[in-house]
Backbone as XML, in Angstrom:
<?xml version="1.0"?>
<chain id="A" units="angstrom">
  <residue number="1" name="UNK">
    <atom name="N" x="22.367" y="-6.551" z="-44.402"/>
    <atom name="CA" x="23.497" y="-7.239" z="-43.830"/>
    <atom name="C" x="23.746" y="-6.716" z="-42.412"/>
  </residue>
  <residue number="2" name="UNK">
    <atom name="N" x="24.140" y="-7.931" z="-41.553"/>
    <atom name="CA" x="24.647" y="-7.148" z="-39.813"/>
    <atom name="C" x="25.915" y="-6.672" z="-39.567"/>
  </residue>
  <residue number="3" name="UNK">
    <atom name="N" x="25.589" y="-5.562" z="-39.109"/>
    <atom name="CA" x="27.107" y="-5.193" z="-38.891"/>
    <atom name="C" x="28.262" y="-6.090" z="-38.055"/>
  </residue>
  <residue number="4" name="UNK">
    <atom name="N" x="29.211" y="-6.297" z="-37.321"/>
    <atom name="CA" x="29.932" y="-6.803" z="-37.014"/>
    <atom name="C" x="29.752" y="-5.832" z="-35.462"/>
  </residue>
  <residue number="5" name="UNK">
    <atom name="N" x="30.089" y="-6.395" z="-34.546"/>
    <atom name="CA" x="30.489" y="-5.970" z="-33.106"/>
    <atom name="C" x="32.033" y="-4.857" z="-32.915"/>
  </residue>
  <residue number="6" name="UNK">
    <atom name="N" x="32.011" y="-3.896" z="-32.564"/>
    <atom name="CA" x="33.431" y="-3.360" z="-32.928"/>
    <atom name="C" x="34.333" y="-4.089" z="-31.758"/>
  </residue>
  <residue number="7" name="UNK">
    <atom name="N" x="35.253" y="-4.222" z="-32.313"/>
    <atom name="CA" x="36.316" y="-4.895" z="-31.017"/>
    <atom name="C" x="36.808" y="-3.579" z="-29.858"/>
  </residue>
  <residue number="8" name="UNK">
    <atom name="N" x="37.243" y="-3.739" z="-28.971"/>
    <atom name="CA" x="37.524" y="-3.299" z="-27.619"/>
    <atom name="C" x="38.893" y="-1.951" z="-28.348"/>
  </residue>
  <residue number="9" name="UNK">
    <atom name="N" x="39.386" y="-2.717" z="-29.077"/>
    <atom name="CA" x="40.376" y="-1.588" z="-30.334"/>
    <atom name="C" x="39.423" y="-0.345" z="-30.527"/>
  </residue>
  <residue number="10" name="UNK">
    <atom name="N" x="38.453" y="-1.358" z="-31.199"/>
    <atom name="CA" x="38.213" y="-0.085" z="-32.321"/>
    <atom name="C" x="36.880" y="0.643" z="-31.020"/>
  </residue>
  <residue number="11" name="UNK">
    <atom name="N" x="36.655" y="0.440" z="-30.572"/>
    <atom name="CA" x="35.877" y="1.527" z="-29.420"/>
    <atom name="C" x="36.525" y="2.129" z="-28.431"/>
  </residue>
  <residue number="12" name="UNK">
    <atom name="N" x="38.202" y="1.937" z="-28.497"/>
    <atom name="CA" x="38.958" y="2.589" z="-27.795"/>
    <atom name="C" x="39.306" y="3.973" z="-28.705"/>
  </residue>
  <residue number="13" name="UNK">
    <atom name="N" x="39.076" y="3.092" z="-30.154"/>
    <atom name="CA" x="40.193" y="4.225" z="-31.118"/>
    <atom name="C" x="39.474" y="5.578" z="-31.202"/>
  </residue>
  <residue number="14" name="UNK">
    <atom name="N" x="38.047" y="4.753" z="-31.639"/>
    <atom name="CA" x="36.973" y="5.676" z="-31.427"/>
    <atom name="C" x="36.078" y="6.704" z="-30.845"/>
  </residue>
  <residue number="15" name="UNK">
    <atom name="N" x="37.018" y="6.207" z="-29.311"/>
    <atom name="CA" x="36.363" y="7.376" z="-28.250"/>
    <atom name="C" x="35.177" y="6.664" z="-27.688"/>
  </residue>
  <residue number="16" name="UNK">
    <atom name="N" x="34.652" y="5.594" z="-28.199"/>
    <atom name="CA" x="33.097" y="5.646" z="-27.377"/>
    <atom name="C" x="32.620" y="5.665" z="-25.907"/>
  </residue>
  <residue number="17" name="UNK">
    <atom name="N" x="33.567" y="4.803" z="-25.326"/>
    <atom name="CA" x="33.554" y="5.159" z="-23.734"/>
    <atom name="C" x="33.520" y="6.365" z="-23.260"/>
  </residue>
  <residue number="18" name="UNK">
    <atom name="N" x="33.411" y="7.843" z="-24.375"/>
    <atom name="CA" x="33.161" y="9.169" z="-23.567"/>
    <atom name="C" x="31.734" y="9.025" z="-23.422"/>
  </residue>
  <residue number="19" name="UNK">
    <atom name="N" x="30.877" y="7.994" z="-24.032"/>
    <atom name="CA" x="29.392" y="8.495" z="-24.242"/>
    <atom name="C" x="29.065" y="7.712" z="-22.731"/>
  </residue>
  <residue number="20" name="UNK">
    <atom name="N" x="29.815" y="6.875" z="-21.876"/>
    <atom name="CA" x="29.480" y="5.801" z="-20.691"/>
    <atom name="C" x="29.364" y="6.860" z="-19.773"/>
  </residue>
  <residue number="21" name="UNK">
    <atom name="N" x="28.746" y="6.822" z="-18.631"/>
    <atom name="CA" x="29.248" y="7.044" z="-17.112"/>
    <atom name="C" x="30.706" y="6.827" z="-16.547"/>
  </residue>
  <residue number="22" name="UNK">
    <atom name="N" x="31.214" y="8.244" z="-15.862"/>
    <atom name="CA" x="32.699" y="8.410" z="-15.324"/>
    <atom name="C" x="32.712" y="7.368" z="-14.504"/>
  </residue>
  <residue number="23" name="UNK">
    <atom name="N" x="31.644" y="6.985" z="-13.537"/>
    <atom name="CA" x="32.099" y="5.724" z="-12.662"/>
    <atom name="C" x="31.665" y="4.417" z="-13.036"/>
  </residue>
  <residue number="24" name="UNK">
    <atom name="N" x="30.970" y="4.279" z="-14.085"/>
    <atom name="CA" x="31.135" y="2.951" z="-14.956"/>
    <atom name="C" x="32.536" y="2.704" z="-15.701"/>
  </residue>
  <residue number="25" name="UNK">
    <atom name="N" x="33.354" y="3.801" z="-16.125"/>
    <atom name="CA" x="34.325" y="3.684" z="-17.166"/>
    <atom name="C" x="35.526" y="3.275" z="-16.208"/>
  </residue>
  <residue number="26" name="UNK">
    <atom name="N" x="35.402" y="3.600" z="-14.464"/>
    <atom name="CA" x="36.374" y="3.654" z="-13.598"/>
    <atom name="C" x="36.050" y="2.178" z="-13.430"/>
  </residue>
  <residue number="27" name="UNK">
    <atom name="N" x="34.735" y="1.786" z="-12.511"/>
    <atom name="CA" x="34.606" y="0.707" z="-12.528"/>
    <atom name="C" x="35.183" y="-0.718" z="-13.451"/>
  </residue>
  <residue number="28" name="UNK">
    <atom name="N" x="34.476" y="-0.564" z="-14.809"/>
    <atom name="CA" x="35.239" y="-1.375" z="-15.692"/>
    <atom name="C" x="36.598" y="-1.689" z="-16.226"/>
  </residue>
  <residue number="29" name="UNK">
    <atom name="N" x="37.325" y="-0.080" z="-15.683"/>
    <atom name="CA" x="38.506" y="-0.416" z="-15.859"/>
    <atom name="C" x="39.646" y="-1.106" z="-15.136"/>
  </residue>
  <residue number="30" name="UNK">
    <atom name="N" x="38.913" y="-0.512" z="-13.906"/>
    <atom name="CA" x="39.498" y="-1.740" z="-12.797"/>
    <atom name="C" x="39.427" y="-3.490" z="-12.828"/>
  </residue>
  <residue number="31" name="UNK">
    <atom name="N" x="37.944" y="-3.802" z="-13.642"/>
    <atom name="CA" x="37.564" y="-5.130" z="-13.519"/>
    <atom name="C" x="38.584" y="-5.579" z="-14.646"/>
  </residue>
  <residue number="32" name="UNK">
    <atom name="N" x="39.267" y="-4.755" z="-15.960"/>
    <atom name="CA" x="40.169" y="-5.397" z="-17.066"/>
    <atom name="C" x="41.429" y="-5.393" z="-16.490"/>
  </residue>
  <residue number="33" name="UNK">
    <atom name="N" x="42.014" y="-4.158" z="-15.477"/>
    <atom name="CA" x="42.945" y="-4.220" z="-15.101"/>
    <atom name="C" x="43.226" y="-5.436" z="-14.581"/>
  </residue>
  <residue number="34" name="UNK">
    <atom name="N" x="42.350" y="-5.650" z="-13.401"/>
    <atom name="CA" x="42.382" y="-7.295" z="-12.865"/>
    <atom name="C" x="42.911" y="-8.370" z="-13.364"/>
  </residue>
  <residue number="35" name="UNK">
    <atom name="N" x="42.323" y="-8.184" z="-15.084"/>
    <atom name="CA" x="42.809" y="-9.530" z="-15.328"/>
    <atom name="C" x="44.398" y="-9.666" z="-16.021"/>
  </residue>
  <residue number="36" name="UNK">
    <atom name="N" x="44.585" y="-8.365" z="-15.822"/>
    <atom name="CA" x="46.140" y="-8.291" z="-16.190"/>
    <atom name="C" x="46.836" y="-8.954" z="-15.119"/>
  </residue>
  <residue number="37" name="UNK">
    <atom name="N" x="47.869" y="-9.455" z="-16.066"/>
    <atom name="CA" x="49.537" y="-9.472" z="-15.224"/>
    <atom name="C" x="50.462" y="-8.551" z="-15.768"/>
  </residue>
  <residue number="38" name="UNK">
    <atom name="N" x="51.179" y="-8.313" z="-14.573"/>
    <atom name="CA" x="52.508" y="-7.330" z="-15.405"/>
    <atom name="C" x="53.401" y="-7.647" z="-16.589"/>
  </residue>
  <residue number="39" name="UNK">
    <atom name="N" x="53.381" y="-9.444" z="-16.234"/>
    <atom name="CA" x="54.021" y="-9.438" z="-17.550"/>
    <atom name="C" x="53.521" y="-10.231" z="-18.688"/>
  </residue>
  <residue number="40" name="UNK">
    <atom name="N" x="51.576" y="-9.556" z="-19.085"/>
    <atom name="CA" x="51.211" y="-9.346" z="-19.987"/>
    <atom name="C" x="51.503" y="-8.235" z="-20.622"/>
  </residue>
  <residue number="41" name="UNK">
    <atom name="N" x="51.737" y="-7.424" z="-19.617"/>
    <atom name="CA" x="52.154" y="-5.786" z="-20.664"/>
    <atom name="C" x="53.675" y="-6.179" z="-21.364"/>
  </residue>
  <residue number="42" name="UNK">
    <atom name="N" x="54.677" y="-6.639" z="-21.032"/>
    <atom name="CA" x="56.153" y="-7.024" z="-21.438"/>
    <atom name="C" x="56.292" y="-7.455" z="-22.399"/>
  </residue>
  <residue number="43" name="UNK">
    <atom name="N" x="54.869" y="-8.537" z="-22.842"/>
    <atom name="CA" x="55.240" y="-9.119" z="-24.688"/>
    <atom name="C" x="53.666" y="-9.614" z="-24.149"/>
  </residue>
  <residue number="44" name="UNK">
    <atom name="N" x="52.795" y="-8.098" z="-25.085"/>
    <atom name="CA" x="51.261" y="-8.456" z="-25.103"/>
    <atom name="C" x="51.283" y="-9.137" z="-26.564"/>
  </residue>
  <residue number="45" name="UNK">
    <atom name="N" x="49.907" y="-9.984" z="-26.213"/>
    <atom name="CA" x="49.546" y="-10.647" z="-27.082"/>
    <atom name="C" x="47.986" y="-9.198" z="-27.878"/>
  </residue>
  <residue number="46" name="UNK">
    <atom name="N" x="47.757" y="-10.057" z="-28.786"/>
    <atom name="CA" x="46.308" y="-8.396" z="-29.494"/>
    <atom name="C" x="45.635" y="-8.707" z="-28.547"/>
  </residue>
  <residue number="47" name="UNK">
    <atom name="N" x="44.671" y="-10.087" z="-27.689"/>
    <atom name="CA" x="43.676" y="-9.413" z="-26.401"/>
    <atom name="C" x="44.622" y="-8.406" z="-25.509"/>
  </residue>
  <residue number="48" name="UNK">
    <atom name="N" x="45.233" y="-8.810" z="-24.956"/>
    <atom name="CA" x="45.969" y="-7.822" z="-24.177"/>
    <atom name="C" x="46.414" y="-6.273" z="-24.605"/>
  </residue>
  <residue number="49" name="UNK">
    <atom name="N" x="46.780" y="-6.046" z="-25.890"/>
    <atom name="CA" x="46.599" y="-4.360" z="-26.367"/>
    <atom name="C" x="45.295" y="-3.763" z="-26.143"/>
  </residue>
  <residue number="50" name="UNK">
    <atom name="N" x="44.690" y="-5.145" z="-27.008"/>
    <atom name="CA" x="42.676" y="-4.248" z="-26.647"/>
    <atom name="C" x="42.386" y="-3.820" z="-25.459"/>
  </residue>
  <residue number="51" name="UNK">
    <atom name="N" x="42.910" y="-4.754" z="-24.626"/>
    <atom name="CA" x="42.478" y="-4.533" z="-23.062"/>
    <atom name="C" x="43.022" y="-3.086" z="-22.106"/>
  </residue>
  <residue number="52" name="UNK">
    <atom name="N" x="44.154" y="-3.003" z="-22.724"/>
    <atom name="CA" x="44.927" y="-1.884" z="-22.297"/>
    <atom name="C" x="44.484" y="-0.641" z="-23.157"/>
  </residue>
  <residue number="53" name="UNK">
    <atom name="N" x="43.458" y="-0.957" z="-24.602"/>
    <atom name="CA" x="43.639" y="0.080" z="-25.467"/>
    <atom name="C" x="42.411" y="0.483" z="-24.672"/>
  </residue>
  <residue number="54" name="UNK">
    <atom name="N" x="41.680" y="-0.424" z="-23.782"/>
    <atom name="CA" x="40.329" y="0.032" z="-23.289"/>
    <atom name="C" x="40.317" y="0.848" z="-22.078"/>
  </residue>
  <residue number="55" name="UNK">
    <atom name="N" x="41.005" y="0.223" z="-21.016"/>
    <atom name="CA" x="41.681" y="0.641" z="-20.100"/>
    <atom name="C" x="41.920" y="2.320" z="-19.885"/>
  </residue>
  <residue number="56" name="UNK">
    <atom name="N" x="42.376" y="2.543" z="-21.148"/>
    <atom name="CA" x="43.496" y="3.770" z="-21.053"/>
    <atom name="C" x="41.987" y="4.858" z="-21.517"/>
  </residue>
  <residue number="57" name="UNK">
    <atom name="N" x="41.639" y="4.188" z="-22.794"/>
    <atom name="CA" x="40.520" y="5.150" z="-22.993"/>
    <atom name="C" x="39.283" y="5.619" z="-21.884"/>
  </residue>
  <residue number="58" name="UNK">
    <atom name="N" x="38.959" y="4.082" z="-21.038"/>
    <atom name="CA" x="37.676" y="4.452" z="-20.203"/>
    <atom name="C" x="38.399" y="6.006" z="-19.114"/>
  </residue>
  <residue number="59" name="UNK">
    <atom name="N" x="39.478" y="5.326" z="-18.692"/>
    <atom name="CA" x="40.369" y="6.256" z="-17.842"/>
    <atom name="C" x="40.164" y="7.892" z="-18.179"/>
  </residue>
  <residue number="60" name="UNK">
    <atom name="N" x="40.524" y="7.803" z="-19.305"/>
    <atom name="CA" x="40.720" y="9.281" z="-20.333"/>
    <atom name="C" x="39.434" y="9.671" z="-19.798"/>
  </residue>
  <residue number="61" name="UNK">
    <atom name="N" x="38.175" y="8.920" z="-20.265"/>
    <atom name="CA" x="37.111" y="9.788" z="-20.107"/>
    <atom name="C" x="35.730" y="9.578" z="-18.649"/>
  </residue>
  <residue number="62" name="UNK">
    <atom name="N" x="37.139" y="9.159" z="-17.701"/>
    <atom name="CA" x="36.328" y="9.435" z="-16.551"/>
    <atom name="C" x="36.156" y="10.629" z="-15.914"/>
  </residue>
  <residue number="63" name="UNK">
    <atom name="N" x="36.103" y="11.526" z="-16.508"/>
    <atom name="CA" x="36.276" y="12.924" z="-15.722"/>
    <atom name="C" x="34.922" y="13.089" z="-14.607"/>
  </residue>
  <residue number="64" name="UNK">
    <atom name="N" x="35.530" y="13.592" z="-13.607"/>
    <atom name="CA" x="34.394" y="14.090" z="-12.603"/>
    <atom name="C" x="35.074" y="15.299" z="-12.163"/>
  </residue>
  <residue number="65" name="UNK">
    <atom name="N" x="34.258" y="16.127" z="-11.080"/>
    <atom name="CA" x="34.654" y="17.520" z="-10.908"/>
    <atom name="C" x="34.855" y="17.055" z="-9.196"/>
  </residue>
  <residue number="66" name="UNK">
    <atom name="N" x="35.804" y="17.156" z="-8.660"/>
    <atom name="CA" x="36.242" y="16.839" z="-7.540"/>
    <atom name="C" x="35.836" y="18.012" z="-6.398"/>
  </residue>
  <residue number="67" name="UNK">
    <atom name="N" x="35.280" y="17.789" z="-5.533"/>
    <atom name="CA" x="34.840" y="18.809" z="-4.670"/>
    <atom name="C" x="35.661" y="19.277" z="-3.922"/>
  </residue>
  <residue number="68" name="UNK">
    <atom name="N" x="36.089" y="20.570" z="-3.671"/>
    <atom name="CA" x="36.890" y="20.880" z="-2.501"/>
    <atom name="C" x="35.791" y="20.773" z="-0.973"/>
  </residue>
  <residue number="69" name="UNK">
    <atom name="N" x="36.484" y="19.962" z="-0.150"/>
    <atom name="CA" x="35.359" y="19.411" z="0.734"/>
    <atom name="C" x="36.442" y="19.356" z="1.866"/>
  </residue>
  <residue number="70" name="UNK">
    <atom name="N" x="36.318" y="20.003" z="3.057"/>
    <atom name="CA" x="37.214" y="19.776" z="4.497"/>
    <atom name="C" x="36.011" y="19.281" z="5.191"/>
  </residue>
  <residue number="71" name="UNK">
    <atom name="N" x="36.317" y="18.641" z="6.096"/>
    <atom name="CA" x="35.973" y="17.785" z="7.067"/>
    <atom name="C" x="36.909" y="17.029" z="8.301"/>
  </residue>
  <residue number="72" name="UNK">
    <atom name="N" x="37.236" y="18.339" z="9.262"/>
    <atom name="CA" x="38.475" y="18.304" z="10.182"/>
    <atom name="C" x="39.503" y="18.268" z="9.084"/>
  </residue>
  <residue number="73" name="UNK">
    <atom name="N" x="40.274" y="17.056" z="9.723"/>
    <atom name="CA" x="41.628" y="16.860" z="9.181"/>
    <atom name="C" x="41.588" y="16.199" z="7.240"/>
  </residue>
  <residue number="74" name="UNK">
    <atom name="N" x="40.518" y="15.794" z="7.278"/>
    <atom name="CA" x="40.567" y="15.425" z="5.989"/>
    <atom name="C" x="40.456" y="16.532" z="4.695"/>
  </residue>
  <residue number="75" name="UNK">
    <atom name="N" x="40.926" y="16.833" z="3.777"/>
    <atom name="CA" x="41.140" y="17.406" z="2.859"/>
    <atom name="C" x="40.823" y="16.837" z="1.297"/>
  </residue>
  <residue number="76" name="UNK">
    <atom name="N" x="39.365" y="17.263" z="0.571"/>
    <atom name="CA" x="39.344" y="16.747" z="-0.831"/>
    <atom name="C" x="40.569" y="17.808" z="-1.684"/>
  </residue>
</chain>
């Protein structure tokens, strides 16, 4: 028998976006943010939780190690 596709929920609930790339998880999260409106968050419908449940997770596990980097006036 085939398994079923997990929904955007259940690979949020799950963590799997730690196994992606930090700037794929940034990337993509920007492209779901997009399709938000603000006042989809006010009275979400279930795509709209998934989307946010995805959102929040890719976010979580974008970690990168930020360089301390001067360059004149600029400051990492």
């Amino acid at each position: 028998m085939m398994e079923r596709k997990k929904t955007r929920l259940e690979r949020a609930m799950s963590n799997d976006f730690a196994n992606e790339n930090p700037f794929e998880n940034i990337d993509e999260a920007i492209v779901l943010a997009k399709q938000l409106k603000v006042y989809d968050v006010i009275d979400p419908n279930g795509k709209t939780i998934h989307k946010i449940a995805e959102i929040i997770n890719r976010l979580q596990n974008a970690e990168f190690e930020v360089l301390d980097v001067n360059f004149g006036d600029f400051q990492a």
